[in-house]
Backbone bond lengths (Angstrom), bond angles and torsions (degrees), N, CA, C in turn:
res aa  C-N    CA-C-N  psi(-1)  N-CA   C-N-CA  omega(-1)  CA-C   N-CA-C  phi
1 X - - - 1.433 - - 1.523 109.07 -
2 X 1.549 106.79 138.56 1.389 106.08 -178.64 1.840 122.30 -127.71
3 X 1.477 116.02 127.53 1.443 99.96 -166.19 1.386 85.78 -120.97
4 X 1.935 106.92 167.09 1.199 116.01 -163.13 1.705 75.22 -141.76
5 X 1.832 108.67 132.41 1.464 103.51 -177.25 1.690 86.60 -118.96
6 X 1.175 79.88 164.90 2.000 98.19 -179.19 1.941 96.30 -115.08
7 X 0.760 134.00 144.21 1.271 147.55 177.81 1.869 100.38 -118.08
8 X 1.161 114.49 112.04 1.410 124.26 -160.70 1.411 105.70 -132.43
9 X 1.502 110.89 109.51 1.761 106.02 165.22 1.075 113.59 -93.26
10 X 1.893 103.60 113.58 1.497 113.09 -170.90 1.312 121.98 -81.02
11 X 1.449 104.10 -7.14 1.659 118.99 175.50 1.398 114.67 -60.86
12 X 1.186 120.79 -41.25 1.157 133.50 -173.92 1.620 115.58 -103.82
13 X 1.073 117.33 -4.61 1.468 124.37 169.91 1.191 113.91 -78.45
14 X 1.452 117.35 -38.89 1.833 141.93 -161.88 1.638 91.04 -96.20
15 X 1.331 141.27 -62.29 1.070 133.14 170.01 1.694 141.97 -148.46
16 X 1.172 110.93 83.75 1.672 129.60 -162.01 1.825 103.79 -20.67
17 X 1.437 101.03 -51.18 1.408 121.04 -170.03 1.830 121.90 -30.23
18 X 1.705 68.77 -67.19 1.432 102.97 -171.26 1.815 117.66 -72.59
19 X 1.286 112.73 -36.43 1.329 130.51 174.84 1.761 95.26 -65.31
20 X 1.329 137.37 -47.89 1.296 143.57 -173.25 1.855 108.13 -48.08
21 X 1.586 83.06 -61.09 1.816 90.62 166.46 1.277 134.92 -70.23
22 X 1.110 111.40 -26.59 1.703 122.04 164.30 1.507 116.49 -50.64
23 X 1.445 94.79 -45.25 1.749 111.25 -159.35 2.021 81.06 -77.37
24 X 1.072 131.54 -64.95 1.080 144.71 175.82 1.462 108.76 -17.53
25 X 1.823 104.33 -69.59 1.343 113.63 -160.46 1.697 99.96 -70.27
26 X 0.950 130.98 -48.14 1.347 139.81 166.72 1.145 113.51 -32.93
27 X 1.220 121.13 -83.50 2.181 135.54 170.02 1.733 81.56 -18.76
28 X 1.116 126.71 -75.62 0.973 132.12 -170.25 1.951 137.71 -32.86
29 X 1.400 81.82 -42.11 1.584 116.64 -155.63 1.685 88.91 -71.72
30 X 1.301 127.13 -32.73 1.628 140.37 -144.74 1.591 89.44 -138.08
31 X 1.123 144.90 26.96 1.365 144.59 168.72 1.370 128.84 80.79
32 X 1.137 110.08 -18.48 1.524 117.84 -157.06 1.990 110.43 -56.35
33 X 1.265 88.63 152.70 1.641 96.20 -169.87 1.733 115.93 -90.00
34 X 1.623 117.21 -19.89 1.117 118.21 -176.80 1.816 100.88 -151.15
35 X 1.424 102.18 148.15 1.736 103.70 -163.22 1.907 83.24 -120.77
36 X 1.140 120.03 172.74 1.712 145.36 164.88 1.454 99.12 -142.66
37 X 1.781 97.94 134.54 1.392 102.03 179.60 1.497 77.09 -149.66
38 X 1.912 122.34 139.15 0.901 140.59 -155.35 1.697 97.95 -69.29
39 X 1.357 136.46 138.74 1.562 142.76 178.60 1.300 103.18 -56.41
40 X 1.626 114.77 146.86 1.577 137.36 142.88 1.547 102.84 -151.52
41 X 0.952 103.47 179.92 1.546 107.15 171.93 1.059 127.12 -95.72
42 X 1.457 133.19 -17.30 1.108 144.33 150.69 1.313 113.95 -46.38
43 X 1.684 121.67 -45.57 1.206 117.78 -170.37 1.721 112.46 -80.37
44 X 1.301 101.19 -40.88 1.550 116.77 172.37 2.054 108.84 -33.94
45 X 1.508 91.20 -61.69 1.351 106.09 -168.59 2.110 94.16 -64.80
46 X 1.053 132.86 -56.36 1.497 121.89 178.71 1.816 106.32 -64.73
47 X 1.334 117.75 -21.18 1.451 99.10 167.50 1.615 118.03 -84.63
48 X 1.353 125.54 -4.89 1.644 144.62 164.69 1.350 90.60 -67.87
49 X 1.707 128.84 -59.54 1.604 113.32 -151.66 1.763 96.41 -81.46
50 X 1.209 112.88 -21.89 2.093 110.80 -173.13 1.759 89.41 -65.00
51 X 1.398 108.04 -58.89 1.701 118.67 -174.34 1.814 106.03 -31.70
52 X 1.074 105.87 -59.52 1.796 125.40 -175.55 1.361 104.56 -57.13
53 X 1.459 118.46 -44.64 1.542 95.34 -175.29 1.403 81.47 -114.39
54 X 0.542 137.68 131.95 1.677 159.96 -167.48 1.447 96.95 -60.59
55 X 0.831 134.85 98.58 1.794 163.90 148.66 1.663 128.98 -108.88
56 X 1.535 93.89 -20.97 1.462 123.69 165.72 1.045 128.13 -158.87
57 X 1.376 122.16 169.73 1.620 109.76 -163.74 1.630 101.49 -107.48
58 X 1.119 122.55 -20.48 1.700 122.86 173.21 1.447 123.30 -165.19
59 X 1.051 105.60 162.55 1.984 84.71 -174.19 2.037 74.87 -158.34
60 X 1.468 87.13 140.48 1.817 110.81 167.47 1.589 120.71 -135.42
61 X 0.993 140.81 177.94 1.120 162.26 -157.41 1.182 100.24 -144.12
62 X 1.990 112.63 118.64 1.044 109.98 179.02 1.644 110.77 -141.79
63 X 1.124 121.88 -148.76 1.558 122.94 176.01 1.809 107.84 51.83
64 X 1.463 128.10 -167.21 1.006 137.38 178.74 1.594 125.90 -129.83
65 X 0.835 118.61 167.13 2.135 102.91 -166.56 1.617 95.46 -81.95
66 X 1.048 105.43 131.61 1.572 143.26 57.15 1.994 112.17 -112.77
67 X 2.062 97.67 -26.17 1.023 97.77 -175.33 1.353 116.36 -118.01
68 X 1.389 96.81 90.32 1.826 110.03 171.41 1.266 104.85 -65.97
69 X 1.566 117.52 167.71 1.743 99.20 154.51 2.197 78.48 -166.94
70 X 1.379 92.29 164.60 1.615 101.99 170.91 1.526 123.19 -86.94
71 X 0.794 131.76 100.95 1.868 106.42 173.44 1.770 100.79 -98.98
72 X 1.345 69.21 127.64 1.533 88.25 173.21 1.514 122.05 -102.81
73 X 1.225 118.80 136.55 1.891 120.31 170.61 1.164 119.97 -79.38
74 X 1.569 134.30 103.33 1.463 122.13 -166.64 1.950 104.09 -84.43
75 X 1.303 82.30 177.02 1.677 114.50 -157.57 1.289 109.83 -104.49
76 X 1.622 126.89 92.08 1.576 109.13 -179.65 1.795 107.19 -112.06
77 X 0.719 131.92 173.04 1.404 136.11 -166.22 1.786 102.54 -109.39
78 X 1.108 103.60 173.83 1.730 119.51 -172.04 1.774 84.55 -58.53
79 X 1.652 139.01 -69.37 0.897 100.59 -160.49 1.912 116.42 -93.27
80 X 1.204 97.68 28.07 1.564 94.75 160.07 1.711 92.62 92.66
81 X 1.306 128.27 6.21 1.546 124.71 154.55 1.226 120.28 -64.63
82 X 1.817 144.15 132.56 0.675 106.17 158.01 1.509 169.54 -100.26
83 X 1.084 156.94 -118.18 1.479 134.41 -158.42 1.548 88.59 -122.29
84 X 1.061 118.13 -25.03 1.931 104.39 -169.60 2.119 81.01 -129.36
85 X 1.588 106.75 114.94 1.186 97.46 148.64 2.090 94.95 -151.23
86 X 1.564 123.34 -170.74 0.888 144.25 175.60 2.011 104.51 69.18
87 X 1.259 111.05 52.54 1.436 104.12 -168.65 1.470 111.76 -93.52
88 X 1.564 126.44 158.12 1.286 117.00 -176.90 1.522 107.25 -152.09
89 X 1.205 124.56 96.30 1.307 143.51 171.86 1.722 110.89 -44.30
90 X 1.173 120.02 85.10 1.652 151.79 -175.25 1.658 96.71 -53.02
91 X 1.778 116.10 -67.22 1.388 100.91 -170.82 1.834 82.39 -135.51
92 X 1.832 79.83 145.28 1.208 107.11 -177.21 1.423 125.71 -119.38
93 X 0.971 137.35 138.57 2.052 122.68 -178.68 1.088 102.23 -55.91
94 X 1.014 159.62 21.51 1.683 147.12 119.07 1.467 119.03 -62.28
95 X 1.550 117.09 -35.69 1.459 134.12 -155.76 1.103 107.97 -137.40
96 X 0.907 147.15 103.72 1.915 150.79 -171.62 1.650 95.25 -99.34
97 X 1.523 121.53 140.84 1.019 110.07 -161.41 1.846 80.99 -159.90
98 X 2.024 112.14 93.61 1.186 100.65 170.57 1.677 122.13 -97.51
99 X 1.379 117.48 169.18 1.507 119.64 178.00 1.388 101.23 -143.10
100 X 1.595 121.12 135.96 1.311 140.31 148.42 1.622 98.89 -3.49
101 X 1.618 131.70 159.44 1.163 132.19 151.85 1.225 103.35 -127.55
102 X 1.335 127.15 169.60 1.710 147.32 -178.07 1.345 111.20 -106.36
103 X 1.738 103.79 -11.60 1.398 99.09 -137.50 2.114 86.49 -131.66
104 X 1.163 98.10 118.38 1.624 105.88 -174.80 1.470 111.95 -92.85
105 X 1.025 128.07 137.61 1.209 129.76 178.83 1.572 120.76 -134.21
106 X 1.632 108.35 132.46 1.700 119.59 173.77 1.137 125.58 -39.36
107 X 1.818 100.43 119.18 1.578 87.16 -175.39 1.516 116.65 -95.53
């Protein structure tokens, strides 16, 4: 008899988002100066908006396809807290959760 196993990270299957910040808040939690969280573009583009308001100090795109991934430079403050913590993911692909915007954007 012959089995073929798949090794599956369900964290990141169920929600890219949220797994990004985990990996983040964690790197964090234990000091570390730079995190990798596997590439998409979705994530790229929310590690551009953390970069902008300073939540981190740089984030690149590295490796080659199949295995992209982000490394990001984390963000600690004068006394060494760091710069992105207490986060809470509002709407989720289970739960869609819209709000009015202020903010118009080019179509």
């Amino acid at each position: 008899m012959h089995f073929d196993f798949c090794i599956l990270n369900l964290s990141e299957a169920m929600d890219p988002i949220t797994e990004m910040f985990n990996r983040i808040k964690n790197a964090q939690a234990v000091g570390k100066k730079t995190v990798e969280v596997n590439f998409s573009n979705l994530k790229e583009a929310v590690a551009e908006i953390l970069k902008k308001e300073g939540f981190i100090v740089d984030c690149k795109k590295r490796g080659r396809q199949p295995h992209q991934f982000i490394k990001m430079v984390l963000s600690y403050g004068k006394d060494k807290l760091p710069a992105l913590e207490g986060f809470k993911r509002v709407s989720k692909p289970g739960q869609r959760i819209y709000k009015k915007t202020v903010h118009s954007f080019p179509s």
